[in-house]
C-alpha positions in Angstrom: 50.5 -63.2 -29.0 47.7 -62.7 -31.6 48.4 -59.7 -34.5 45.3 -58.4 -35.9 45.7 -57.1 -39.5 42.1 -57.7 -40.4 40.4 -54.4 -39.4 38.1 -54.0 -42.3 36.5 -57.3 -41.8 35.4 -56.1 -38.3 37.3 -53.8 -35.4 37.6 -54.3 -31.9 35.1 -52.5 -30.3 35.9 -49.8 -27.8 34.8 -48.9 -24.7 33.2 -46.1 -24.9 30.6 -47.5 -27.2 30.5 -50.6 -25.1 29.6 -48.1 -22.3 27.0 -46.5 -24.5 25.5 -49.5 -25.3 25.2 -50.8 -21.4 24.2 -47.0 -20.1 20.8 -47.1 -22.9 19.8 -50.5 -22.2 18.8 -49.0 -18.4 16.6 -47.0 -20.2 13.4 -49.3 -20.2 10.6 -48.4 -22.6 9.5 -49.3 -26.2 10.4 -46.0 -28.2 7.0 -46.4 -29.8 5.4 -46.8 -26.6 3.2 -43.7 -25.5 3.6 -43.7 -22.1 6.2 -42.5 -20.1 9.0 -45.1 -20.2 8.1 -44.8 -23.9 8.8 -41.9 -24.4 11.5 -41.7 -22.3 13.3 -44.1 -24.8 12.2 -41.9 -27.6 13.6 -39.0 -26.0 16.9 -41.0 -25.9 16.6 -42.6 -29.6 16.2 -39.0 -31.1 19.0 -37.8 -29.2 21.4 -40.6 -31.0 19.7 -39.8 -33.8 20.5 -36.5 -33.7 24.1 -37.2 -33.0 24.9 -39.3 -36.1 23.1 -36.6 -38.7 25.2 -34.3 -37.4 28.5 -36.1 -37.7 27.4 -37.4 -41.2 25.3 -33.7 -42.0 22.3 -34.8 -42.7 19.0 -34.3 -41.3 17.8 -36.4 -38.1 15.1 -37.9 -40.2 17.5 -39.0 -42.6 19.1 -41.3 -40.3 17.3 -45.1 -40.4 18.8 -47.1 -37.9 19.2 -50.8 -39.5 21.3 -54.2 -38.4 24.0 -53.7 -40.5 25.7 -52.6 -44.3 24.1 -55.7 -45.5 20.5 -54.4 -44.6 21.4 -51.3 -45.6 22.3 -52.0 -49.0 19.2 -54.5 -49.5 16.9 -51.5 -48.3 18.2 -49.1 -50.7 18.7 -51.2 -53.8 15.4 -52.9 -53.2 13.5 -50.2 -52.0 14.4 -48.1 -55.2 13.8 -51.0 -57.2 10.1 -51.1 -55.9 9.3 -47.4 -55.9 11.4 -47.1 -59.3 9.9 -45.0 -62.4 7.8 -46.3 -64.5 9.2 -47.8 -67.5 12.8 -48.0 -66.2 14.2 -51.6 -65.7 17.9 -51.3 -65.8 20.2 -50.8 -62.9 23.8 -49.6 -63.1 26.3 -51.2 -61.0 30.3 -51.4 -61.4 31.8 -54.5 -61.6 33.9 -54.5 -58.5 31.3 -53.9 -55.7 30.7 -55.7 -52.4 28.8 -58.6 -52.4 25.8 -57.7 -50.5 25.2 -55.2 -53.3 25.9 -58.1 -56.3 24.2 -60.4 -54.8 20.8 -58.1 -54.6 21.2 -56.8 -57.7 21.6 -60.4 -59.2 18.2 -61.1 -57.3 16.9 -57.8 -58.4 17.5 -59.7 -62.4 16.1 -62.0 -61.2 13.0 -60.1 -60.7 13.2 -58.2 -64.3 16.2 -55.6 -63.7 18.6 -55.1 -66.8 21.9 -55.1 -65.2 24.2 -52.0 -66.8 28.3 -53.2 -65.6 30.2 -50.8 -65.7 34.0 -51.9 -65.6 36.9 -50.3 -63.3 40.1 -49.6 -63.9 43.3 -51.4 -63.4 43.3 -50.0 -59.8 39.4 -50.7 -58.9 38.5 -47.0 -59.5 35.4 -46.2 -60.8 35.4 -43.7 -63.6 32.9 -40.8 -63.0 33.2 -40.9 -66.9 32.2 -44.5 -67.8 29.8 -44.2 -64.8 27.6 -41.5 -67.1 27.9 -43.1 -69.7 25.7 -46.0 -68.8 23.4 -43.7 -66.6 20.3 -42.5 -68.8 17.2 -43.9 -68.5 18.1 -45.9 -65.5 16.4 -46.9 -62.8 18.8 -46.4 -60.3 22.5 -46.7 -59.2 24.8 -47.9 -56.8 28.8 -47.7 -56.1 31.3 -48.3 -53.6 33.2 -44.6 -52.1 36.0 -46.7 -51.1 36.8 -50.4 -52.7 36.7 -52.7 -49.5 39.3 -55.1 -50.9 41.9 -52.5 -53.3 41.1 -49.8 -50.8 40.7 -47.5 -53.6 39.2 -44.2 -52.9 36.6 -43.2 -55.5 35.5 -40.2 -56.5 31.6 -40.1 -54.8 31.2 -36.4 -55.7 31.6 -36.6 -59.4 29.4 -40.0 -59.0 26.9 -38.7 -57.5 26.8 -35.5 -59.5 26.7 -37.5 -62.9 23.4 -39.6 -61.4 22.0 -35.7 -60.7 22.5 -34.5 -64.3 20.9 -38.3 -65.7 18.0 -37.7 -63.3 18.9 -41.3 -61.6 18.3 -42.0 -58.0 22.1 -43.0 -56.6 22.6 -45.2 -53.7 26.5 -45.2 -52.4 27.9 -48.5 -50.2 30.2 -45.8 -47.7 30.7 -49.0 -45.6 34.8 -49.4 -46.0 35.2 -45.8 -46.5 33.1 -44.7 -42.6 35.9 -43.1 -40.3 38.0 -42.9 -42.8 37.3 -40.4 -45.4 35.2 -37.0 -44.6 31.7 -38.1 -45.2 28.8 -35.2 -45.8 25.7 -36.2 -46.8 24.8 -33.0 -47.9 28.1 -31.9 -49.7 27.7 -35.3 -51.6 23.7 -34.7 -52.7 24.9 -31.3 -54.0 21.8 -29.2 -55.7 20.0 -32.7 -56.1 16.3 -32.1 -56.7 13.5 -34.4 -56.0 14.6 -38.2 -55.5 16.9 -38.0 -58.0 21.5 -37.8 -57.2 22.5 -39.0 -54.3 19.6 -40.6 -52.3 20.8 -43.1 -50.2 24.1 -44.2 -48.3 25.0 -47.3 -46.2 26.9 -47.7 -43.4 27.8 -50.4 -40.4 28.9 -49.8 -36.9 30.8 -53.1 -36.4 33.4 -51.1 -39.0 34.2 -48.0 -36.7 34.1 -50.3 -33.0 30.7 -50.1 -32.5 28.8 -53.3 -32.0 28.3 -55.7 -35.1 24.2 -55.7 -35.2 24.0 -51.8 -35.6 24.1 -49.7 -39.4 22.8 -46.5 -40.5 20.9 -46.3 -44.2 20.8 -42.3 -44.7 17.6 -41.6 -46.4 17.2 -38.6 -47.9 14.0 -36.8 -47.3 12.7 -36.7 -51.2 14.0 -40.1 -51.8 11.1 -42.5 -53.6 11.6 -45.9 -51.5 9.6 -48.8 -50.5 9.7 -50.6 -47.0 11.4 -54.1 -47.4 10.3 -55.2 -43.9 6.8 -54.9 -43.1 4.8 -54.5 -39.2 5.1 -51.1 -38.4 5.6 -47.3 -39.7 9.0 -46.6 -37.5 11.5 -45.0 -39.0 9.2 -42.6 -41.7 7.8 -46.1 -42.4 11.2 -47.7 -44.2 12.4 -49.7 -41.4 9.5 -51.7 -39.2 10.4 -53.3 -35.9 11.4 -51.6 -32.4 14.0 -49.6 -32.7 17.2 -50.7 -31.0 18.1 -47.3 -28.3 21.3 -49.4 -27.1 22.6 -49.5 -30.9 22.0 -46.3 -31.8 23.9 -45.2 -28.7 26.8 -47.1 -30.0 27.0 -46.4 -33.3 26.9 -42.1 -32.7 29.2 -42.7 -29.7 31.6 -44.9 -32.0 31.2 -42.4 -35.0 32.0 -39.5 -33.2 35.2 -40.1 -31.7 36.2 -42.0 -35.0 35.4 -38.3 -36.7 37.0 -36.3 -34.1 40.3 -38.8 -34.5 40.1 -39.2 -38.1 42.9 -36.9 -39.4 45.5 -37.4 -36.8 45.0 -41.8 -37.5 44.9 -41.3 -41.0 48.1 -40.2 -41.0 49.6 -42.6 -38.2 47.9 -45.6 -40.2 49.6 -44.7 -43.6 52.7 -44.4 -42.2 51.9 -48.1 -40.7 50.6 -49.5 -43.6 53.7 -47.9 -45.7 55.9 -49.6 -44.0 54.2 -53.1 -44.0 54.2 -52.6 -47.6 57.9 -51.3 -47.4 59.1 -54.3 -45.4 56.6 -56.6 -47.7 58.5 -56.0 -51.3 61.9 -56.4 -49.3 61.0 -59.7 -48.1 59.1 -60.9 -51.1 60.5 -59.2 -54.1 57.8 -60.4 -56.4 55.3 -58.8 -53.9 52.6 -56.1 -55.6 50.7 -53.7 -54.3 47.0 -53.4 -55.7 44.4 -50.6 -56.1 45.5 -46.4 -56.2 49.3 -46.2 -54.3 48.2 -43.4 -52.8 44.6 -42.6 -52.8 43.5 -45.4 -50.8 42.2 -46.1 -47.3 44.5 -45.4 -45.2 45.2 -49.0 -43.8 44.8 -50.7 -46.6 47.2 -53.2 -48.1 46.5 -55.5 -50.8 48.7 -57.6 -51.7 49.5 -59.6 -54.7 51.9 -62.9 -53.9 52.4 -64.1 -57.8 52.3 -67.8 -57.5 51.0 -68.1 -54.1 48.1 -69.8 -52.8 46.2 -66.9 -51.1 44.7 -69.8 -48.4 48.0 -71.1 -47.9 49.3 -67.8 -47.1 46.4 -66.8 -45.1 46.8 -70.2 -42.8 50.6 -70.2 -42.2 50.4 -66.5 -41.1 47.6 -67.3 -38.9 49.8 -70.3 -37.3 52.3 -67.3 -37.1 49.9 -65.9 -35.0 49.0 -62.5 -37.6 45.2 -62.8 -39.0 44.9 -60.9 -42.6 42.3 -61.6 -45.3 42.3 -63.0 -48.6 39.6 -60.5 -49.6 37.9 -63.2 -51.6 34.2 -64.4 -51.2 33.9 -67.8 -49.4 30.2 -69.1 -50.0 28.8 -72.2 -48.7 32.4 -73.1 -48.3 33.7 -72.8 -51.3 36.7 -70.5 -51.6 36.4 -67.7 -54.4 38.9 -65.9 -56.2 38.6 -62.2 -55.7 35.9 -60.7 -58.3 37.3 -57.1 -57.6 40.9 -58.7 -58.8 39.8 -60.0 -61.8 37.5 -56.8 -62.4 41.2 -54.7 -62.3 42.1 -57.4 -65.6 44.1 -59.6 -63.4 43.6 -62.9 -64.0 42.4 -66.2 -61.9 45.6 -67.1 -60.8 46.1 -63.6 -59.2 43.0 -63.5 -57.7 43.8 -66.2 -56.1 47.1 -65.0 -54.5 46.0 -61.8 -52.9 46.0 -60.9 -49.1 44.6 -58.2 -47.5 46.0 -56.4 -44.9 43.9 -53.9 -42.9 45.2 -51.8 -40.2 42.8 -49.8 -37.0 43.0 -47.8 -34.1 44.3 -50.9 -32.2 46.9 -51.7 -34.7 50.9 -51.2 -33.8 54.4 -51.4 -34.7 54.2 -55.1 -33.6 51.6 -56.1 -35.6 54.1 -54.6 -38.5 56.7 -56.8 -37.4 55.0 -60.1 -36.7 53.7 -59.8 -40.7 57.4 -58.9 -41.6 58.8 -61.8 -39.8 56.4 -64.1 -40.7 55.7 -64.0 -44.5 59.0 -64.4 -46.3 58.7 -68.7 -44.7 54.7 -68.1 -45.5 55.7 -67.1 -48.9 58.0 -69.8 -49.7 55.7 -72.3 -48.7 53.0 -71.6 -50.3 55.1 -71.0 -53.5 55.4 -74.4 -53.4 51.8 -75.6 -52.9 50.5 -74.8 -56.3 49.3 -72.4 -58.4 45.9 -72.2 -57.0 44.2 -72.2 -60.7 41.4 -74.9 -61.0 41.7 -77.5 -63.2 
């Protein structure tokens, strides 16, 4: 039997947005078409639309559908880029965000941006204070709500509030924190004037059990943005191509039931996680737990396993049959140690020995136990394979 512990990589999806999906792609008709099977898929893209603003509260023409967080992130921190101020060049980013936000803001250097770090703490929060501190005069800003690999929780209302005071136009990467933490768009944006605060926030579907393929990039209505993709004006002209009805059926019927459930499996996955954790340390006394104890996602583990070789770990579990994360980057390849580790002060060697552990709706006391069973051999083993530091 295989035991899943790897929800925030990607979630089963359910059945209900699988139904979604299959009942809107009977639907036949271009939504930008004029005639009537057009507009009969309009009629039907609206009404997701709808759906997700007001799960999110927002404004229906706030919602861009897009494939994915990735193109989310890429629209917003490229799209600002383009439409920025003039004279502004610098873009403040913390040091321990996903890579689909590093990675375009490194090509966003590239292209003549002054990168502003700001660091995080020793549990991957982002401090509201140091935030401000680097925020005049930029050209805009971007931060994670919730860490994807501590599972930290950050504080996006003081966040976005400090980018409102600089006059800074603020994307936030909500990603790892959708379905999980209460999430209004307009709480968040505040008395934000103009395009200026809290502009822009990216989410995926794959992350709440709606297909992978679907995302949401909320827009808000003053922000100053250019298109990245060009051959068309859909989506108030941000997002060209023909819009995907089945997707956007997916994603609001996935977000709605993970909002209506979201309390009540909050509080069934911490008492899961705490007792992975729990049974973790007893097992392997060395064990650590990373990012906020508390105010984290709520199936969040990460793990350090001093001495342990976080791919060792990571393969003997999955011969045990439990598939975790080592919340590293693995490009072209080539295995990474964890950037957000070493962002908290840890040091190679750590970020090399760190699993993550995500629990969703799917997860059970088995999955608990299979871990438990499992990772005091794992451990041992991979104790002994080396340190995992380069030489």
């Amino acid at each position: 039997m295989r035991h899943y512990l790897d929800h925030a990589a990607t979630t089963p999806l359910r059945p209900e947005a699988r139904d979604a999906w299959l009942a809107a792609t009977e639907t036949v008709g271009n939504a930008s078409s004029t005639h009537g099977a057009g507009q009969d898929a309009r009629r039907l893209l609206e009404e997701y639309r709808e759906r997700v603003a007001a799960v999110l509260d927002a404004d229906p023409i706030e919602i861009v559908f897009t494939s994915g967080g990735t193109e989310s992130i890429n629209l917003a921190l490229q799209g600002l880029w383009r439409a920025r101020p003039d004279g502004t060049t610098a873009i403040v980013m913390p040091e321990a965000e996903h890579h689909a936000t590093m990675d375009t803001v490194a090509a966003l250097v590239e292209d003549g941006a002054e990168l502003r770090r700001v660091p995080v703490t020793a549990q991957a929060r982002i401090d509201p204070e140091q935030f401000a501190l680097r925020l005049p005069g930029a050209a805009l800003a971007t931060a994670l709500v919730a860490n994807n690999e501590a599972g930290t929780i950050n504080d996006a209302a003081a966040l976005a509030a400090a980018a409102a005071t600089a006059g800074v136009a603020l994307h936030l990467d909500a990603v790892a924190a959708l379905g999980h933490v209460p999430l209004s768009f307009r709480d968040l944006r505040g008395d934000s004037a103009g395009g200026v605060g809290l502009v822009a926030m990216s989410l995926a579907g794959h992350k709440i059990a709606a297909p992978v393929g679907v995302g949401v990039l909320v827009t808000a209505r003053t922000a100053r943005m250019t298109a990245v993709l060009r051959g068309g004006a859909q989506q108030r002209g941000l997002r060209a191509g023909t819009q995907d009805v089945a997707g956007a059926a997916a994603f609001a019927t996935a977000l709605e039931l993970a909002e209506s459930e979201r309390t009540e499996e909050a509080a069934r996955l911490r008492v899961l996680r705490d007792r992975l954790v729990s049974g973790l340390r007893s097992a392997v006394p060395a064990a650590e737990l990373l990012g906020d104890p508390t105010d984290r996602l709520p199936g969040n583990a990460q793990v350090l396993f001093p001495g342990a070789v976080g791919e060792s770990l990571l393969f003997l579990l999955d011969v045990a049959g439990v598939a975790a994360s080592t919340g590293s980057a693995c490009q072209a390849g080539v295995a990474e140690p964890s950037h957000v580790v070493m962002a908290m002060g840890r040091s190679e060697r750590d970020a090399r020995s760190v699993l993550r552990f995500s629990l969703g709706r799917t997860s059970t006391d088995a999955d608990v136990e299979a871990v438990l069973a499992a990772i005091g051999d794992a451990y041992a083993r991979a104790s002994g394979a080396g340190t995992g530091a380069r030489s």
